[in-house]
SEMARKOL-845326 format. One line per field, with one value per residue (C-alpha): residue number from 1; residue in three letters; x, y, z. Coordinates in steps of 0.25 Angstrom, whole numbers. Layout:
BEGIN
num = NUM,...
residu = ALA,...
c1 = X,...
c2 = Y,...
c3 = Z,...
//
This chain:
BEGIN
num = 1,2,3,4,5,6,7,8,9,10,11,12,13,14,15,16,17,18,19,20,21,22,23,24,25,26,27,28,29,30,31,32,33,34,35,36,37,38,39,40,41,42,43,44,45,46,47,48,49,50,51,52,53,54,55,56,57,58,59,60,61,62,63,64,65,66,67,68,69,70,71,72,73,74,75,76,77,78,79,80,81,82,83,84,85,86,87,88,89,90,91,92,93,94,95,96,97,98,99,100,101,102,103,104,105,106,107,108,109
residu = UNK,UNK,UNK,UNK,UNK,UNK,UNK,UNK,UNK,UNK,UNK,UNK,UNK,UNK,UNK,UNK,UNK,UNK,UNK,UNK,UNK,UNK,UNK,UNK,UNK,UNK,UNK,UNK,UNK,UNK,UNK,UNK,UNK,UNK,UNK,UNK,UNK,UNK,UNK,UNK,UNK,UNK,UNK,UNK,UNK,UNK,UNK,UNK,UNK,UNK,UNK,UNK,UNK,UNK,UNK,UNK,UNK,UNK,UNK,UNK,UNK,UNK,UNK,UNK,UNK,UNK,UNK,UNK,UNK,UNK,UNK,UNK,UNK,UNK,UNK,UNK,UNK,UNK,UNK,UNK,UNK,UNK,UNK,UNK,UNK,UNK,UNK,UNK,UNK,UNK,UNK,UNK,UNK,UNK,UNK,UNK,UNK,UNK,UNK,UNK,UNK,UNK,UNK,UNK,UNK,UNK,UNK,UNK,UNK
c1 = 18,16,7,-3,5,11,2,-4,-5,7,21,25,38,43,54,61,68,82,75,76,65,56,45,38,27,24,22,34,43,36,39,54,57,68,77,73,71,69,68,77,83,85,76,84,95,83,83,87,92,80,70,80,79,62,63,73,64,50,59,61,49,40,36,28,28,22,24,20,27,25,35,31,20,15,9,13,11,22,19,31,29,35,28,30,32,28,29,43,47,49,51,45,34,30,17,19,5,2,-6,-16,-17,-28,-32,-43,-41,-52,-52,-61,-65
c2 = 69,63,50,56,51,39,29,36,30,40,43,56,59,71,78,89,104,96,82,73,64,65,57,48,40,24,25,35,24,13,21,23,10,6,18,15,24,38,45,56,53,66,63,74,62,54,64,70,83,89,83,87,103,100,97,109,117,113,113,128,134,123,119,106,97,86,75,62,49,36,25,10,11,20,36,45,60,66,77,86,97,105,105,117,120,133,138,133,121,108,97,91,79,72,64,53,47,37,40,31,28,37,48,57,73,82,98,104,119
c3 = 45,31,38,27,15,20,13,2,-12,-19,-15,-5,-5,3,5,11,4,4,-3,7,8,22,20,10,10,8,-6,-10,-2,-9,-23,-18,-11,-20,-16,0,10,5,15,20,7,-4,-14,-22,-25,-33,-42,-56,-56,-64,-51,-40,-47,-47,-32,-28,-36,-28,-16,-16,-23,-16,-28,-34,-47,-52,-63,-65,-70,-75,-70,-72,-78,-66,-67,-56,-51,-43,-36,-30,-21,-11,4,14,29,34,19,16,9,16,4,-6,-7,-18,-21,-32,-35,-45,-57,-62,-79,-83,-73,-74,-75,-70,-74,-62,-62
//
């Protein structure tokens, strides 16, 4: 089901409405490899209070949200969003992508 993202060049995490951790790709397992395997893991425990209120809140209106960080010298976008079956709510997944340095922005009409 998710052979599509398994080897792409940013991080896919997903989970599902209760936080625990169904899939993620190569690259997500590479950026979490210190904590070992994630998966069936409730990604909710990982995180502050402030995030775990961000994820209950995309998780019942379905929901996204989107930032970007700088750790170690490296820029990334993070994309969170909620993903649906048959119109309900399933999870979350989360896209982590690196940023290069300078990154051109286009205004298109």
């Amino acid at each position: 089901m998710y052979e599509w993202a398994k080897e792409m060049n940013c991080a896919v995490t997903v989970c599902d409405t209760k936080g625990i951790i169904l899939y993620m790709n190569d690259k997500a397992c590479q950026t979490f490899a210190k904590y070992g395997n994630l998966i069936g893991k409730n990604l909710l425990t990982c995180h502050n209070a402030q995030s775990q209120e961000k994820i209950h809140e995309m998780l019942q209106t379905g929901g996204s949200n989107a930032y970007t960080i700088e750790k170690n010298g490296i820029k990334k976008m993070i994309y969170q969003t909620a993903w649906f079956n048959e119109g309900i709510v399933g999870g979350l997944v989360e896209i982590s992508m690196e940023l290069p340095g300078e990154m051109p922005h286009y205004i298109r009409k």
